[in-house]
N, C-alpha and C positions, 0 to 999 in steps of 0.2 A: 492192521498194518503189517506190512512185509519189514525186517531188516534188512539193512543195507549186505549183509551175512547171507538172506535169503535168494539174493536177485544177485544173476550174472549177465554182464551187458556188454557183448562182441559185437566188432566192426563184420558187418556181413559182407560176402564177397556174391561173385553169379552163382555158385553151386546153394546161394541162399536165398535167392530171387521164387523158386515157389514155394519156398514156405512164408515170404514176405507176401507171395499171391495170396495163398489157401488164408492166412489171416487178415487180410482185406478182405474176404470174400463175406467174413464173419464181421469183424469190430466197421468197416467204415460202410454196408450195411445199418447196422445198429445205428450208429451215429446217426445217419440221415434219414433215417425210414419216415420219421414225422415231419421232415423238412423240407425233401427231392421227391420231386415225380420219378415214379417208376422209370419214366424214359429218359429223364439227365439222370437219373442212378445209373442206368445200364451206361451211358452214355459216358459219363466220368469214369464209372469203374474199367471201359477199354484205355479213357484216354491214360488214368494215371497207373495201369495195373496190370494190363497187358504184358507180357511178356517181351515185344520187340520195345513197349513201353519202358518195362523196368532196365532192359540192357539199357535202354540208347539212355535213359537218367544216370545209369551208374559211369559213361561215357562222357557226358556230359559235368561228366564232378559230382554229381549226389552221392554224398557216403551215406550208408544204411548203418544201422547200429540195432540189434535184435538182442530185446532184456528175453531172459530166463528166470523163471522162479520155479525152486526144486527141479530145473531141469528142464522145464516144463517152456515152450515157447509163448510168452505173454501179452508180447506187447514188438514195438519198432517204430523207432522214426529216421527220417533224412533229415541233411543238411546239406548246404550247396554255397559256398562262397560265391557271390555276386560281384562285388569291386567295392572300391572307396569312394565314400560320399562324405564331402567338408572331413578329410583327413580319419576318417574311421572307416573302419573295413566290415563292411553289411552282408553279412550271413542269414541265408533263407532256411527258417526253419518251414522244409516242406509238410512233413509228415509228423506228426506224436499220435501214435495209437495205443491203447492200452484193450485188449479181449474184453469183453462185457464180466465178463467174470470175475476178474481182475483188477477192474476199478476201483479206485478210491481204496486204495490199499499203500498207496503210496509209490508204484512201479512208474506212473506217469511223470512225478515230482524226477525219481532218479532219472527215467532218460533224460528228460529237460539237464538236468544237474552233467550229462555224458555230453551235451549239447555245448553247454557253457565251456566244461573240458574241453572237447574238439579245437571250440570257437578260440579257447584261451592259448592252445598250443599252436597256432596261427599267424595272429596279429592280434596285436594291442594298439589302440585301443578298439575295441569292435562293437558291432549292435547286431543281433539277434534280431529277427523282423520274422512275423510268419502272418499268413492269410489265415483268421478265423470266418467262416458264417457267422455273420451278428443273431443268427437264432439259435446257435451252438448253445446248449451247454458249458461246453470248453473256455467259454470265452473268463467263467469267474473264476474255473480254474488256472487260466493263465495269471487275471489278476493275482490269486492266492499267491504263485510264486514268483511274481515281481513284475509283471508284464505291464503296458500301460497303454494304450490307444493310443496309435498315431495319425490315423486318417481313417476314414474307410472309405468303399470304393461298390463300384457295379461292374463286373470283369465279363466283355461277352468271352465265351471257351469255345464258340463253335453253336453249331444247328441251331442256333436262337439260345441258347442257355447263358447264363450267367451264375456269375457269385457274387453276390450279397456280404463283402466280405468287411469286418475289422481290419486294419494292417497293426499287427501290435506289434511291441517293442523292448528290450532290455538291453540298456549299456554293460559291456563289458568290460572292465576296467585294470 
């Protein structure tokens, strides 16, 4: 386990967009290798990772946030304010990546925790909502830190592809 002492977690801006690339290229690989055909891999990785991809998300309101341990770039996720749904304001957690390396060290728990922050300096009361794959791994980790299934779904993305996804959930309060 990282301390909270070990890991520093900044709001990233465009001049941090390829290093947000270069580690997708690594961790959300890994992630799906057992899951995604080669070709919705290639496929997803321009739609979400691309370059005019990542500008027009941070245009579109997705804040990045990039943990550091020793320094060292480890991990990042997005979030994207959505609107209010029955009087609470629903935040898309797009992204939580943590390097393969870096796992289960505890880095993924802090961003989620940078998430809640964001979400909390916002609106109150709010809900946290992200698309997991129901064949993720990710999925017990989200339970571990409070997460809960709220539906899940079949999302086509384009050329025949879809996701297989959880829609999980966390009030904020």
């Amino acid at each position: 386990m990282v301390s909270m002492s070990d890991v520093n977690i900044i709001k990233a801006g465009v001049e941090d967009l390829p290093l947000i690339h270069d580690m997708a290229q690594v961790v959300f690989r890994h992630t799906y290798r057992d899951i995604l055909s080669s070709r919705q891999m290639e496929y997803m990785m321009e739609w979400m990772y691309s370059f005019p991809n990542l500008h027009k998300q941070l245009s579109d309101g997705h804040v990045y946030y990039i943990a550091y341990t020793y320094g060292r770039p480890c991990g990042y996720m997005s979030i994207q304010k959505e609107g209010i749904d029955s009087g609470v304001m629903v935040f898309h957690l797009h992204k939580l990546y943590v390097m393969p390396s870096e796992q289960g060290k505890g880095v993924g728990t802090l961003l989620f925790k940078q998430a809640v922050a964001h979400v909390s300096g916002c609106f109150k009361p709010s809900r946290i909502e992200l698309n997991v794959n129901r064949m993720n791994a990710a999925v017990e980790f989200y339970r571990h830190i409070g997460m809960r299934i709220l539906r899940e779904g079949d999302f086509h993305i384009g050329e025949g592809f879809y996701m297989n996804d959880y829609i999980m959930g966390a009030d904020i309060v």
